[in-house]
N, C-alpha and C positions, 0 to 999 in steps of 0.2 A: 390597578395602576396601569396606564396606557405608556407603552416603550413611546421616547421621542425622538428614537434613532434614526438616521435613514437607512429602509432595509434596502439591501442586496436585490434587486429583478431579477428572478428567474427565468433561466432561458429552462422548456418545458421540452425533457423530452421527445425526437419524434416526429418536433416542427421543423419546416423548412432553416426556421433562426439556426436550431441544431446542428441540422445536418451540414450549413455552411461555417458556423464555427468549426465541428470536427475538421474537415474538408480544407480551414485555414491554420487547425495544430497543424494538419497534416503537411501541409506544405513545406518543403526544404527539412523535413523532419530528417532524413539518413542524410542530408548534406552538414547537417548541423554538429549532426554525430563525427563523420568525417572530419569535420574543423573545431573540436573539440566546443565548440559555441554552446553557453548555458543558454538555457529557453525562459529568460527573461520576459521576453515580448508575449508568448504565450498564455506563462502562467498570466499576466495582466489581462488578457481575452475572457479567460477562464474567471478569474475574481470578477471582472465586469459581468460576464453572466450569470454570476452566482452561484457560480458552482461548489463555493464553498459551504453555503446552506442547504445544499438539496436534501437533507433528511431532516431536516429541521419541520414542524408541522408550516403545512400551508395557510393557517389559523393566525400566528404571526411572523408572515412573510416567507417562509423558505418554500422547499420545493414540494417540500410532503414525501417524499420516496418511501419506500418500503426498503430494507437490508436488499432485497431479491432484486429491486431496481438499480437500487445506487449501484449494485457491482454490474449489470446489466451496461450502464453508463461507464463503470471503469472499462469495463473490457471492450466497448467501444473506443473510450480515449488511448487505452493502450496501444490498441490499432492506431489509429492518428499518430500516436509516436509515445511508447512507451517509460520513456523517461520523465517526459513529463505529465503521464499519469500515474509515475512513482514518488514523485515531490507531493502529492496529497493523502500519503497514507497515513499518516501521525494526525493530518488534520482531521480527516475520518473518524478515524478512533477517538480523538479530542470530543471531538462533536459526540460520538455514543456515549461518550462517557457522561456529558451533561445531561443527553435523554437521558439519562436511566436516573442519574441525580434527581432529574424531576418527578421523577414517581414515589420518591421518600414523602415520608407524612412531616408534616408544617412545613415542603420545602418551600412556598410562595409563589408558584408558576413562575415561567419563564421568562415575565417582564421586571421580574427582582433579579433577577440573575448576569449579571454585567458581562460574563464569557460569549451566552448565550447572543446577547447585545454587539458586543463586537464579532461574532461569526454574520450577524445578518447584516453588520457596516462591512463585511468584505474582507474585515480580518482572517489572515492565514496562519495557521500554527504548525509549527516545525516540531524534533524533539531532538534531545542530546541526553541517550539513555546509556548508553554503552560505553563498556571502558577498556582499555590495554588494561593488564595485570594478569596477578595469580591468582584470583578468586574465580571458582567455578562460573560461568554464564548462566543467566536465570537465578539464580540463590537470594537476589534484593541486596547484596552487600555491595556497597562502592565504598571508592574513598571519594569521594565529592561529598563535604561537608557545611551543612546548615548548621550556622552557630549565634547564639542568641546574642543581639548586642544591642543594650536597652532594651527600648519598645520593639526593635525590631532583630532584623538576624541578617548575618554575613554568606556567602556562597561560594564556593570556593571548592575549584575541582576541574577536571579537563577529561571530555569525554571524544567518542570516535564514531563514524556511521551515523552522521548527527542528517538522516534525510531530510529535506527539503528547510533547513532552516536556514540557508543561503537565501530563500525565495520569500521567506515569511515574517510577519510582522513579530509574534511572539514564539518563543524555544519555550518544552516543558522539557522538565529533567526530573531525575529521581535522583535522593541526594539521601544520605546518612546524617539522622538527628541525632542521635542519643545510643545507640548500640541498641535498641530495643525496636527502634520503628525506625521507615524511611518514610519520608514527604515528597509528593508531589508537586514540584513548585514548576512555576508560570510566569517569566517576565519578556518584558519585550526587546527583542532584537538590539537595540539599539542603547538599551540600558547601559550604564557607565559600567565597563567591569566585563560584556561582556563583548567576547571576539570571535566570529568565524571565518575559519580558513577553510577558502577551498583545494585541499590538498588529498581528494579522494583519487584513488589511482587504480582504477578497478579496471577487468578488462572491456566488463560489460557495464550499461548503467554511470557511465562516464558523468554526465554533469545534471547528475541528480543531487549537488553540495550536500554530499553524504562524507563530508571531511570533519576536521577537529573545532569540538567549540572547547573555549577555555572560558572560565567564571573564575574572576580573581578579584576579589572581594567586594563582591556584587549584594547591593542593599537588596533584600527582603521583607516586605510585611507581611504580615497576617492575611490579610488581602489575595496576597500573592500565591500563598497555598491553597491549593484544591483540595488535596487530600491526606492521609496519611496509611501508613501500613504497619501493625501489629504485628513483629516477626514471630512473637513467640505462640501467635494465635493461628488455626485454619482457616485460611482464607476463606471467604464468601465465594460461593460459584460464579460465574461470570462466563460470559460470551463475546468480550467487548477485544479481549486476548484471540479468541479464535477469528474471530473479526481482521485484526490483525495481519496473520497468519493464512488464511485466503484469500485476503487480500493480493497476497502477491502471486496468488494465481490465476489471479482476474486478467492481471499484466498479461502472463505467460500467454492466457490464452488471446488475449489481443495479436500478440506477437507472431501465432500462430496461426492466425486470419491472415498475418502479412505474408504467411510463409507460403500460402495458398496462393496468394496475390500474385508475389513474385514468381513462384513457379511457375504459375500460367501464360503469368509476361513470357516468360522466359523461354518456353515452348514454343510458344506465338510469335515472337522475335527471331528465334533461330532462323537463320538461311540455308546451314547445309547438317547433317547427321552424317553417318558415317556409309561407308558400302554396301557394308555387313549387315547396316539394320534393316529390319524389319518394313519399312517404307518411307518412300522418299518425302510421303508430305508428314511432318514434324507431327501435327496436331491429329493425324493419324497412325500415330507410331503406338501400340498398344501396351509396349514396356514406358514409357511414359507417359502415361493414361492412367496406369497401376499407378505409378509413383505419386502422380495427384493425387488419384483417387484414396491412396492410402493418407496421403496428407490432408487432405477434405477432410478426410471421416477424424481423422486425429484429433483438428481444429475443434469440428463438431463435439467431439465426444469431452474435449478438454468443456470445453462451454458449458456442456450442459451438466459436468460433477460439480463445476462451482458456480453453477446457480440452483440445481440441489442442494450443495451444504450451507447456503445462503438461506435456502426455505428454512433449516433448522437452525439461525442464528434469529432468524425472524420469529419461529413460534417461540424462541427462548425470550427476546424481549417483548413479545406477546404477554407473558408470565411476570413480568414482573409487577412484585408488591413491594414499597418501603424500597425504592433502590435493590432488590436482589431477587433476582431472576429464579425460577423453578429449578432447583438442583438437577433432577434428573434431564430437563431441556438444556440446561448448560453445557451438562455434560455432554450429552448426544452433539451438541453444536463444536464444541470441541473436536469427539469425535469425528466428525461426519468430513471437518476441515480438515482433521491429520490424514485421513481417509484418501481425500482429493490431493493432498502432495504427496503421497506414495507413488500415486499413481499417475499423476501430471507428471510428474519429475522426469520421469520414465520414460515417457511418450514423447513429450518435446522436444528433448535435447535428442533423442533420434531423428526426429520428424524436422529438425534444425538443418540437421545435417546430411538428411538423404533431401534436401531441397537440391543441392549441388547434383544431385544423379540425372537432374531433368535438363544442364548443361554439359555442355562441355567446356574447353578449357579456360574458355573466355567467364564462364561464369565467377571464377578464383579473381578477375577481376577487381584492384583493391577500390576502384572506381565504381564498380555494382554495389560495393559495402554489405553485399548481400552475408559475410561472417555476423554483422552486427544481432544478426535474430539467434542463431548458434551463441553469442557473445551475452547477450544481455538475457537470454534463457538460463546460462549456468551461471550466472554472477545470480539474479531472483532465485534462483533454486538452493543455492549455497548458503541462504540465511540462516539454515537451520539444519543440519545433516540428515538425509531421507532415511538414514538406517536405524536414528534412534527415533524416528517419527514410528516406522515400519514395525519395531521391537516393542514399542507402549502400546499400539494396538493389538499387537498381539496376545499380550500380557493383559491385555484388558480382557480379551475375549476369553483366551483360556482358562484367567487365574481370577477374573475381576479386579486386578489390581486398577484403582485408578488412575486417570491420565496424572504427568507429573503439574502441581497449580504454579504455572509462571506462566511469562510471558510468549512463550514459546507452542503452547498450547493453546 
């Protein structure tokens, strides 16, 4: 069966096309911040060059990427402006989750597949997983309930941290069937029933419409479910979660290229230092050479753990047979990810804030916005606490306990 869609053009990688998109996120990106402005106009750049198919095969129509590239491309747009290389994380993950579907035996390739069809028409997808309450985080329990009514089912529930579904055509959510399993359901934006408010109030990561959706008795079909989850069963290994989860240290280290940026402006700009230092010319002063140089190597060093734990997200979906990945590769992918926010977490939110040691006072500037990288480092850092990140590998290494199977991993 030949798709009749119009696909998505891919801007490739690398080419001049690239490098002046990046170059126009990047523009008025910290002014934006500053004036609390959503990047509207962007993501639309972004959908026109198809950046929402880039891992989709180049066979029919996407970009072809590898895991190792796609974050290679985040962590360039996070540079360009990191917020709005945070509005495409759910959609990522949307997209692996189809790859991997199409490796199941009789799934019909990818031109039977209607999700895969609207990623390559430019369709964006949001999510609305997370909930206020008393239930543990991670455990798959909400109260957002799928309720069968006739042929089809009701929707009904209000979720929080709803990323980029302010920007997107369709929200997935995860929703309570039956007490035994939760589904995966998919509808679009705009469906009757459903509402997003932009009312996320973060210090960092401001207009990423990571605020409240509500579903108040929102039609469902059969159609509209992807998938389902077996609570009382062990989940399948997966990497699609770790995926996830270094993701948002693709950001960091974008953030962290900026942090270099600005520095060096900022040395380069100075006109006077003090009496006491060291030398009068700025860009020869060698306590602020160190403090680059420490930030350089930071950047550097942040890049190259999550395009490492990216090689092991790759050889895991390398592995897959039937939809389900080589348990032991999964694992390591997991791994390798919890691995890199230990250790990012760490490094950046210093390297955030010894940017300031290369100014003086003018640098606190609320006009330089230069907090914003300090600001939207620990807002990305804080999705998931480093300490129980730090605790599972440790426990893994010394006890072989395994990592814990949610989302968080």
């Amino acid at each position: 069966m030949t798709s009749t869609v119009e696909r998505a053009r891919v801007v490739v990688p690398g080419t001049p096309e690239y490098r002046q998109l990046l170059a126009s996120i990047a523009e008025g990106a910290s002014a934006r911040d500053l004036a609390d402005e959503n990047p509207f106009e962007q993501i639309e750049l972004l959908r026109d060059a198809g950046f929402g198919a880039l891992r989709l095969p180049a066979s029919i129509g996407g970009g072809g990427l590898s895991i190792r590239e796609l974050f290679s491309v985040i962590i360039d747009l996070a540079e360009a402006d990191p917020i709005v290389a945070h509005i495409l994380r759910t959609h990522y993950w949307f997209v692996e989750e189809k790859l991997c579907a199409a490796t199941a035996d009789n799934y019909g390739g990818f031109d039977n597949d209607p999700w895969i069809q609207r990623v390559l028409e430019g369709k964006l997808f949001g999510n609305a997983t997370s909930e206020h309450g008393n239930e543990a985080v991670g455990n798959f329990k909400y109260g957002t309930h799928l309720t069968k009514a006739g042929d089809d089912y009701t929707l009904d529930g209000v979720k929080f941290y709803s990323t980029g579904t302010l920007f997107s055509d369709y929200v997935s959510t995860w929703a309570d069937g039956d007490d035994t399993t939760v589904a995966l359901v998919v509808v679009p934006t705009d469906r009757e029933g459903v509402t997003i408010v932009d009312d996320w109030d973060g210090i960092g990561q401001r207009r990423t419409g990571s605020g409240t959706t509500r579903f108040e008795n929102v039609t469902v079909t059969d159609a509209d479910i992807v998938s389902h989850i077996t609570l009382a069963q062990t989940p399948d290994p997966t990497y699609q979660f770790a995926l996830l989860q270094l993701y948002l240290h693709a950001l960091i280290s974008g953030v962290l290229r900026n942090v270099v940026s600005d520095a060096t402006e900022l040395i380069r700009t100075r006109t006077r230092g003090f009496s006491h230092g060291p030398s009068e010319e700025l860009s020869r002063d060698p306590l602020l050479q160190n403090v680059l140089g420490k930030l350089a190597s930071t950047a550097f060093a942040s890049e190259s753990v999550v395009l490492a734990a990216a090689d092991a997200l790759d050889a895991a979906y390398g592995s897959l047979k039937n939809a389900v990945p080589d348990a032991d590769l999964s694992t390591l992918a997991s791994l390798r990810a919890s691995e890199a926010k230990v250790h990012i977490d760490e490094i950046a939110t210093h390297a955030a804030a010894a940017l300031f040691e290369v100014g003086g006072a003018s640098a606190a500037s609320r006009s330089k916005n230069l907090d914003r990288h300090w600001r939207n480092i620990r807002t990305i850092s804080v999705h998931n606490p480093v300490a129980y990140k730090a605790q599972a590998v440790g426990n893994n290494i010394l006890n072989g306990e395994p990592l814990p199977l949610n989302g968080y991993f």
